[in-house]
C-alpha positions as a Markdown table, in Angstrom:
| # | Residue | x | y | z |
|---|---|---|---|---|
| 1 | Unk | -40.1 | -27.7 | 52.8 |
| 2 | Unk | -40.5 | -23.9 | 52.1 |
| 3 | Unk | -43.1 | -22.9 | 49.1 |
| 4 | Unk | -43.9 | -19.9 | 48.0 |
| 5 | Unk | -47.0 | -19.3 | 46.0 |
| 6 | Unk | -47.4 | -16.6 | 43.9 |
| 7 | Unk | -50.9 | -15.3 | 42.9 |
| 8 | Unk | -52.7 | -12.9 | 40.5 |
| 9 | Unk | -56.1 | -11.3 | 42.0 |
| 10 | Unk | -57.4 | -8.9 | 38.9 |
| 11 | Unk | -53.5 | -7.7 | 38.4 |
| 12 | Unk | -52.8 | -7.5 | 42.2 |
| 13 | Unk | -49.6 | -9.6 | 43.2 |
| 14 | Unk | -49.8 | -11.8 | 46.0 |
| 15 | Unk | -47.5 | -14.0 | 47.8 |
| 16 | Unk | -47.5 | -16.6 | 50.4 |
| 17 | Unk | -44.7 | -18.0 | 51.8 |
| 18 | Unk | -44.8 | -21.5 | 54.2 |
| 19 | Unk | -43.3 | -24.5 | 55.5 |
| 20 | Unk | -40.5 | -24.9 | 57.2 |
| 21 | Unk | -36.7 | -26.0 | 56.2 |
| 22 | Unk | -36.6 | -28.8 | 58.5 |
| 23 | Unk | -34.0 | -27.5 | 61.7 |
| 24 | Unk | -34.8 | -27.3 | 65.0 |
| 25 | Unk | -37.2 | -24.5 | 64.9 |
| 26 | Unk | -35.5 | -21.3 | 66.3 |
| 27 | Unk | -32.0 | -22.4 | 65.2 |
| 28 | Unk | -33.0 | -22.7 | 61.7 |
| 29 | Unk | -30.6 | -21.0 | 59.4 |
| 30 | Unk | -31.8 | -21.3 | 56.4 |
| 31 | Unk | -36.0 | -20.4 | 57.4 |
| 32 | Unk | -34.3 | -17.5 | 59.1 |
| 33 | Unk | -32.9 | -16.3 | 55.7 |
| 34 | Unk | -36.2 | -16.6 | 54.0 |
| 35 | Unk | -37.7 | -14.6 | 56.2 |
| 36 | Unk | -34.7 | -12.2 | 56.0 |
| 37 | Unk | -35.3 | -12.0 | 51.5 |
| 38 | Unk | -39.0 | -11.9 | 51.9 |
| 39 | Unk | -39.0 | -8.5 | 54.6 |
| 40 | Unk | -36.1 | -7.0 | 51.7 |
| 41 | Unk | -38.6 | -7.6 | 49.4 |
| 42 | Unk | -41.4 | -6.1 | 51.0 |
| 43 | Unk | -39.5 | -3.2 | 51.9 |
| 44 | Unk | -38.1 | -2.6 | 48.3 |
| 45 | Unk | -41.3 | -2.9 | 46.8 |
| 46 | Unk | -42.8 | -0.7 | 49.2 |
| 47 | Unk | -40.1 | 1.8 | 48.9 |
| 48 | Unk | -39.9 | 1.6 | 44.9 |
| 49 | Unk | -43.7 | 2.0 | 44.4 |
| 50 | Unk | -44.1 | 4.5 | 47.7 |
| 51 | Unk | -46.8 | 2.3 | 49.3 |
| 52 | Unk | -47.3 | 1.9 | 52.8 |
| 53 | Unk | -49.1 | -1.3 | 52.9 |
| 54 | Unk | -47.8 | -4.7 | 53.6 |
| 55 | Unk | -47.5 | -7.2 | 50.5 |
């Protein structure tokens, strides 16, 4: 199972994503698409807001 846990540090977002889908790890198309989201995410946020930190 994937979970994702989003928490609130004094107004600062943070998220943590684990787990895994349950393939064979490495052929695992469905982990490989959360991974995919969660980088577009990143890099939207960073790019909307002009930071160049990782989330």
């Amino acid at each position: 199972m994937i979970e994702a846990v989003f928490l609130d540090f004094d107004g600062s977002l943070s998220i943590e994503i684990s787990g895994h889908a349950g393939g064979n790890k490495g052929h695992d198309l469905v982990c490989a698409g959360v991974s995919s989201v969660v980088q577009m995410f990143e890099i939207g946020i960073n790019g909307v807001l002009n930071l160049k930190k990782k989330l």
